[in-house]
C-alpha positions in Angstrom: 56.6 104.1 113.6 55.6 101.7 117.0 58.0 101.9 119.6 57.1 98.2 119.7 57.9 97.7 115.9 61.3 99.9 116.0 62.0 97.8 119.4 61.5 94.7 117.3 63.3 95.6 114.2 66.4 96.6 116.3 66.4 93.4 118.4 66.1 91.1 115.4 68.6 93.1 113.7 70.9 92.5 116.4 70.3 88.9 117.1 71.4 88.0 113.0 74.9 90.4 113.6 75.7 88.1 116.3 76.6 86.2 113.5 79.0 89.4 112.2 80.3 89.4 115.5 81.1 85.7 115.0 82.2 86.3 111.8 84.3 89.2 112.2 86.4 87.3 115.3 87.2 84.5 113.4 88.5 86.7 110.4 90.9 88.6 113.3 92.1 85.6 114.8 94.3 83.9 112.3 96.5 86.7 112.8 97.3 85.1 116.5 97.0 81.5 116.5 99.2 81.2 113.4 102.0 82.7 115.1 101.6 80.7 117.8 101.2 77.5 115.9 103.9 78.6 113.5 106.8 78.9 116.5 108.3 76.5 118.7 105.8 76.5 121.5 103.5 74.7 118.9 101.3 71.7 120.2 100.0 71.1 116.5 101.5 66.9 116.7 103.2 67.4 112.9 105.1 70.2 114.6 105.0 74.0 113.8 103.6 75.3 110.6 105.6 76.4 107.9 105.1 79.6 106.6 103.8 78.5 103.4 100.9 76.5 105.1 100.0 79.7 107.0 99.6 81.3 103.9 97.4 78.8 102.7 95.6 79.2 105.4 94.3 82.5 104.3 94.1 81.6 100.9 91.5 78.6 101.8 89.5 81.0 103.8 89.2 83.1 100.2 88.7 80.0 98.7 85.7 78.7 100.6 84.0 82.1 100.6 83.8 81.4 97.0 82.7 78.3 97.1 79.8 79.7 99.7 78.7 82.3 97.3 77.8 80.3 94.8 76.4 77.8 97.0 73.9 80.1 98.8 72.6 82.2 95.7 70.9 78.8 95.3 70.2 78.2 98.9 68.8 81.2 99.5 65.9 81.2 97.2 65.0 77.8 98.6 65.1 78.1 102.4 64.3 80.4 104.7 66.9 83.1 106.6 66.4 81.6 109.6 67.7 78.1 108.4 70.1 79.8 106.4 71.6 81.6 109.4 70.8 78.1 111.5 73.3 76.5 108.9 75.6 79.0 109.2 75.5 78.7 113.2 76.4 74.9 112.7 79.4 75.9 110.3 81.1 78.0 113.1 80.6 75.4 115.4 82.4 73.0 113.5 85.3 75.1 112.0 85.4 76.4 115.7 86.0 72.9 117.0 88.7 71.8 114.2 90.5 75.0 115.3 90.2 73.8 119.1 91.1 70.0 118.3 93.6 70.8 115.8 96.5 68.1 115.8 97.8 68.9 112.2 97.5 72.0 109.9 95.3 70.5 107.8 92.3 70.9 110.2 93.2 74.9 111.1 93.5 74.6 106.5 90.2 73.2 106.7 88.6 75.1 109.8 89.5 78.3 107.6 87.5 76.6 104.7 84.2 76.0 106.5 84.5 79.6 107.7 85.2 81.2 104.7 81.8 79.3 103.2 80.0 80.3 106.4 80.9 84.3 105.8 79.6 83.8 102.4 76.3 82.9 103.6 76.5 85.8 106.7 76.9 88.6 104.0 74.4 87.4 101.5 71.5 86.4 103.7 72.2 89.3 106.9 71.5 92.2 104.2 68.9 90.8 102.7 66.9 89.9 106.3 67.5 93.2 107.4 66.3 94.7 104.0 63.5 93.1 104.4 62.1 93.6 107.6 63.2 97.2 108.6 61.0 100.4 107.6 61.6 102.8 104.5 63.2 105.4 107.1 65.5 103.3 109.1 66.7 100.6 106.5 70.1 102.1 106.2 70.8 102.4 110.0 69.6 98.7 110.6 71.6 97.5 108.0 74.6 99.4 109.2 74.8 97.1 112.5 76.6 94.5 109.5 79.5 96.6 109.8 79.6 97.4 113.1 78.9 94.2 114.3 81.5 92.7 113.0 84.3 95.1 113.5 83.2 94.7 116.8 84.1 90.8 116.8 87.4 91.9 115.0 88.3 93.9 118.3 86.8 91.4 120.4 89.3 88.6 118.9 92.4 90.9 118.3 91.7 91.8 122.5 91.0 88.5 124.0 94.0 87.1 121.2 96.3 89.6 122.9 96.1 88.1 126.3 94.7 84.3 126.4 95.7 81.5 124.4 93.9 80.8 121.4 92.6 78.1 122.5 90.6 79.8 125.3 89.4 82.6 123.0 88.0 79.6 119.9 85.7 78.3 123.2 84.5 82.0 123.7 83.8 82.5 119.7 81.2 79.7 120.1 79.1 81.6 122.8 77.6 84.0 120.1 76.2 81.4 117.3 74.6 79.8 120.1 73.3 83.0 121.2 71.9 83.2 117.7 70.4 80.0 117.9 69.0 80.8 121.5 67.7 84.5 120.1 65.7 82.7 116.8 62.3 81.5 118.7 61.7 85.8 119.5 61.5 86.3 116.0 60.0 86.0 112.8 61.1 85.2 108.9 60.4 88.7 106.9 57.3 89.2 105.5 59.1 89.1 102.1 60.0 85.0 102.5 56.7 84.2 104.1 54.4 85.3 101.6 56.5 83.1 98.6 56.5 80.2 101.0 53.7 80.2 103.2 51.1 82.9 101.5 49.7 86.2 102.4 48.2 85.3 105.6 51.7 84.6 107.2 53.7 87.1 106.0 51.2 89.7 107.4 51.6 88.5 110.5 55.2 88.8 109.7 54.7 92.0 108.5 52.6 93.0 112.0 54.9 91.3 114.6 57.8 93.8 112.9 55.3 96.9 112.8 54.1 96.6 116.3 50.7 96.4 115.8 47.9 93.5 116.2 45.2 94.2 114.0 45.6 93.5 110.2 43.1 96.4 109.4 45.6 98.9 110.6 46.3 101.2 107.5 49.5 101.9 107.6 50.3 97.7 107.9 47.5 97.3 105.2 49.4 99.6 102.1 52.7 98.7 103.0 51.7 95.3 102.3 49.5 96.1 99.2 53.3 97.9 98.2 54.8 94.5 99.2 52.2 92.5 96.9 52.8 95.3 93.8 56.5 94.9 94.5 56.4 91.2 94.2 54.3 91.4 91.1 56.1 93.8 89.3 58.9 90.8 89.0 56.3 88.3 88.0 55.0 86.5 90.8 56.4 85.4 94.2 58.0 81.7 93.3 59.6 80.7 90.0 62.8 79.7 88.4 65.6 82.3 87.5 65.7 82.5 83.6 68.7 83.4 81.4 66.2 86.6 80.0 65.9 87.5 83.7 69.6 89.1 83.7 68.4 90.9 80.5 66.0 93.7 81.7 67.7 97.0 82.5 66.6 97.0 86.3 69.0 93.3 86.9 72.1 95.0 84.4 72.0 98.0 86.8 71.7 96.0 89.9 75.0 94.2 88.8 77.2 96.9 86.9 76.5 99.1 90.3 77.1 96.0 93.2 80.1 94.7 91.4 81.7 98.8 91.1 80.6 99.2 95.3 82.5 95.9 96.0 85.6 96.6 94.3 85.5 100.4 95.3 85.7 98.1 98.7 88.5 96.1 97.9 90.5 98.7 95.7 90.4 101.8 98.3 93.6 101.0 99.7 92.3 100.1 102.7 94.4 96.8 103.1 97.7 98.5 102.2 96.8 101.3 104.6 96.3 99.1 107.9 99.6 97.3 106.4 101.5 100.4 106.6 99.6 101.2 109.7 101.4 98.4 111.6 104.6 99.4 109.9 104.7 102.7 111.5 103.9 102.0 115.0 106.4 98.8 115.0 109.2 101.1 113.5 108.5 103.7 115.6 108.2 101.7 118.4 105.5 103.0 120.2 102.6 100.2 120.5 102.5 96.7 119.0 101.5 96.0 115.4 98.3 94.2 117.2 97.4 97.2 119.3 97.7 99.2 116.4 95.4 97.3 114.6 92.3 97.2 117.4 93.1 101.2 117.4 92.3 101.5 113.7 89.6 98.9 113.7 87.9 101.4 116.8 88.8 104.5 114.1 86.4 102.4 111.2 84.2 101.9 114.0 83.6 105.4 114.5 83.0 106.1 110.7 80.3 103.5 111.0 78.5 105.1 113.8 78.7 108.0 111.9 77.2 106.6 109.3 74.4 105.3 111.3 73.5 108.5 112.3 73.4 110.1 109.5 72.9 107.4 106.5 68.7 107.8 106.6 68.8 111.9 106.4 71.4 112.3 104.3 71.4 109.5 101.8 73.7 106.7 100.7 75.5 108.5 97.5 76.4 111.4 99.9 77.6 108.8 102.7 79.6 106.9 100.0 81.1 109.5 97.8 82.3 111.1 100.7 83.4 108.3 102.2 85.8 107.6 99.1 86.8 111.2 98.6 88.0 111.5 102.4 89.7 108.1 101.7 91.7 109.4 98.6 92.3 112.7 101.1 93.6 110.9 103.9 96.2 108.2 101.5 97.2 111.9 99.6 97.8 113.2 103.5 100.3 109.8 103.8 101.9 109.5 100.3 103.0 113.5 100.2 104.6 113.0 104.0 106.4 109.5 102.6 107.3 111.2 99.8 109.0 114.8 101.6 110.3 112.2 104.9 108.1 114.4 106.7 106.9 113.5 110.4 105.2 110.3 111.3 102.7 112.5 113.2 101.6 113.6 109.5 101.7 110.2 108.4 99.6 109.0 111.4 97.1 111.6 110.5 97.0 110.8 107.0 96.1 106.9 108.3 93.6 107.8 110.6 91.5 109.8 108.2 91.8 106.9 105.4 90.6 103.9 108.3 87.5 106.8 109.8 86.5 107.6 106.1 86.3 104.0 105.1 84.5 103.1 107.7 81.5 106.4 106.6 80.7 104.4 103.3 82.9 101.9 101.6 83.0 99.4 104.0 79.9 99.8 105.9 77.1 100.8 102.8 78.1 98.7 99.5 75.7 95.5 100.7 72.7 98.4 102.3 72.7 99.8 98.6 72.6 96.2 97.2 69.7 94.6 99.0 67.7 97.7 98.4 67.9 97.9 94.3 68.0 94.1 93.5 64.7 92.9 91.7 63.0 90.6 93.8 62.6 87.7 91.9 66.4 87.5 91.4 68.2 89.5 94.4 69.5 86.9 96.3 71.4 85.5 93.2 72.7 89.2 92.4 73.8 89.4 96.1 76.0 86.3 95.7 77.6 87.4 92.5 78.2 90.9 94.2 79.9 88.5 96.9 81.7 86.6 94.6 83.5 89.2 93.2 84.6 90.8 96.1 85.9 87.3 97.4 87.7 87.3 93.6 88.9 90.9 93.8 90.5 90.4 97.8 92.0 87.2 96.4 93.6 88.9 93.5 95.0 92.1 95.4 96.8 89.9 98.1 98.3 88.4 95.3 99.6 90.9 93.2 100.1 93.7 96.4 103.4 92.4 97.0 104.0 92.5 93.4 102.6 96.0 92.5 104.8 97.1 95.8 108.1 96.2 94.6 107.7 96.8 90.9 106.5 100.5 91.4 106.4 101.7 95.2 104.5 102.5 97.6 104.4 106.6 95.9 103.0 105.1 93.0 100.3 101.9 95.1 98.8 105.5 96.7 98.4 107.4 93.2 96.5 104.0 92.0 94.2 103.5 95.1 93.4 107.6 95.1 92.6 107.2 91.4 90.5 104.3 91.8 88.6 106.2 95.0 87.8 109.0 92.8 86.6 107.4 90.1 84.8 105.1 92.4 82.8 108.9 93.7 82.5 110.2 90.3 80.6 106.9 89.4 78.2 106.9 92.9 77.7 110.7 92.2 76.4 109.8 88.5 75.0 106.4 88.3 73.9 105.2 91.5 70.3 105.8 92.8 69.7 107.5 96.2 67.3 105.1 98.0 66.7 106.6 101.5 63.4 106.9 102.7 61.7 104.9 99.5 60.1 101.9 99.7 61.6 99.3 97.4 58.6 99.6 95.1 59.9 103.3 94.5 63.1 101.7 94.3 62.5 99.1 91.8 60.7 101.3 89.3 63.7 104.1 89.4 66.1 100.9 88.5 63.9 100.4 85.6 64.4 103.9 84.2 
């Protein structure tokens, strides 16, 4: 690999997570500037919200990530990443600016809107650019920075939230789209969209600019595009419309029954209940605020992820996922048995920590790597939206029944459910999903047809 090509991969890599970044602040910062708009130092002009409107607020952002899924599986296949991402820059700006401007909760209702549509389009078309440009043995690391990226911007808000108002900290969210705008002209759409839109001239430049090298003839740039070409013609040509016998063939079932099991492994860890309980603990034992407490466990999923980097391209995906759910079921086991006995908080502490670190390893951090790797080409960016469709359904359904689930049954019996559901989540990576480090997606794509 070119120093010049890795360089180039890396900093491309970087400059669409700005958008994670962006993405990941604004999903943090609800959790500030409702309380503040909610109490009686207000300056909304229909006075304070109610508590019912903040929890609309949330709802909406669920709702418009929806509404973006379905709205980019078609966008996707008919502009480019850049302009997807360019769109996605202008959505931030404006939900940014209703947040700023806000005299009524009906524009922080509809600022969570545009946002949730703009995170829609962030984690269909950020996989798939990544996917797409990076090398067979540093795919997984590259499309880590996702992850990380954006549980940086989580910190990053729930910091700056912490200290400033939130009208300060909106003004500093729109620094890093326009940094993304600012970073585009440096670098080029993937190979994979040129050579559907523009032809095989273009997208080996494409494919050179990311390789670091400057003569066509060079033979390692000259089979990995032949594999490119095969890859695209084993899905029947570069540009056509999706057909119903398209979800049909064996390669698009398993591409769906194994993106829609990683996203609700995702969103039925127990992750969400943890980082509830997490909050709980430290406020009850009155050690750090519920918001300190949470930038602490977002830096312990942090640590999982760079973990992961390290390791995801030598020792696989499956490995990095199943043992990322197993340590996961280990560490909510570790919490339930020391609710359960009344044991010491230090026990339960421990229990949380290992849950947030081992979530960070896999579930969180590899379900949309795996994705963009196995989809067929001809239809991947319309599997990647109903992978991100479901998970949008599946958060909006556990925040509604949680509270439910919590009073009918307890929280000894919530942690039985989500340790279940983690090892049957490993059991199912272990025996159905493909290992895809280190093959090219040609490899890939004929394993999914098996």
């Amino acid at each position: 690999m070119s120093r010049i090509g890795r360089t180039r991969q890396i900093l491309s890599a970087l400059s669409v997570n700005l958008l994670a970044f962006s993405m990941g602040a604004s999903i943090a910062s609800p959790s500030y500037y409702t309380k503040f708009l909610g109490s009686e130092e207000s300056d909304l002009e229909t006075g304070p919200l109610s508590p019912k409107e903040t929890e609309l607020i949330i709802s909406l952002y669920n709702m418009g990530g929806i509404v973006g899924a379905v709205l980019f599986a078609y966008i996707s296949r008919v502009i480019g990443r850049k302009m997807i991402l360019k769109m996605v820059s202008a959505l931030h700006f404006i939900a940014y600016i209703l947040i700023a401007y806000a005299y009524s909760g009906v524009m922080i209702m509809a600022s969570q809107f545009v946002l949730g549509i703009a995170a829609s389009g962030i984690t269909i078309t950020i996989p798939l650019f990544v996917c797409e440009i990076a090398e067979d043995n540093n795919r997984g690391a590259l499309g880590l920075m996702f992850s990380l990226l954006k549980s940086f911007g989580v910190v990053f808000s729930l910091s700056l939230g912490s200290v400033l108002n939130y009208y300060y900290v909106v003004w500093m969210f729109m620094l890093f789209p326009a940094l993304y705008l600012f970073s585009t002209q440096f670098w080029y759409e993937s190979a994979f969209y040129k050579i559907r839109s523009e032809g095989a001239c273009k997208a080996k430049n494409s494919l050179m600019f990311y390789r670091g090298v400057k003569s066509a003839d060079t033979n390692s740039v000259q089979v990995e595009f032949d594999s490119l070409q095969q890859f695209i013609k084993f899905y029947d040509g570069t540009d056509r419309d999706i057909k119903i016998f398209d979800f049909l063939t064996k390669a698009v079932r398993k591409s769906i029954i194994i993106g829609v099991v990683l996203v609700a492994m995702e969103q039925f860890s127990g992750y969400s209940f943890i980082i509830v309980k997490a909050g709980t603990i430290f406020q009850h034992a009155e050690t750090i605020s519920p918001e300190i407490a949470a930038i602490f466990a977002e830096f312990f999923q942090i640590f999982g992820i760079l973990i992961s980097i390290i390791f995801v391209d030598s020792v696989g995906r499956k490995i990095m996922i199943s043992l990322s759910s197993i340590g996961v079921a280990i560490g909510i086991l570790i919490y339930g048995l020391s609710e359960y006995f009344m044991m010491t908080k230090n026990l339960s502490i421990i229990g949380l920590s290992i849950t947030i670190f081992c979530y960070g390893i896999g579930m969180v951090s590899l379900p949309y790597v795996v994705i963009s790797e196995i989809c067929p080409f001809n239809i991947r960016g319309t599997i990647i939206a109903l992978c991100v469709t479901f998970s949008w359904v599946f958060r909006v359904v556990l925040v509604k029944l949680h509270a439910l689930f919590l009073e009918a049954f307890g929280s000894d019996t919530i942690s039985y459910y989500f340790i279940i559901n983690c090892i049957l989540g490993a059991c199912f990576v272990i025996s159905y999903v493909p290992e895809t480090k280190k093959k090219s997606l040609l490899e890939i794509s004929h394993i999914m047809q098996r």
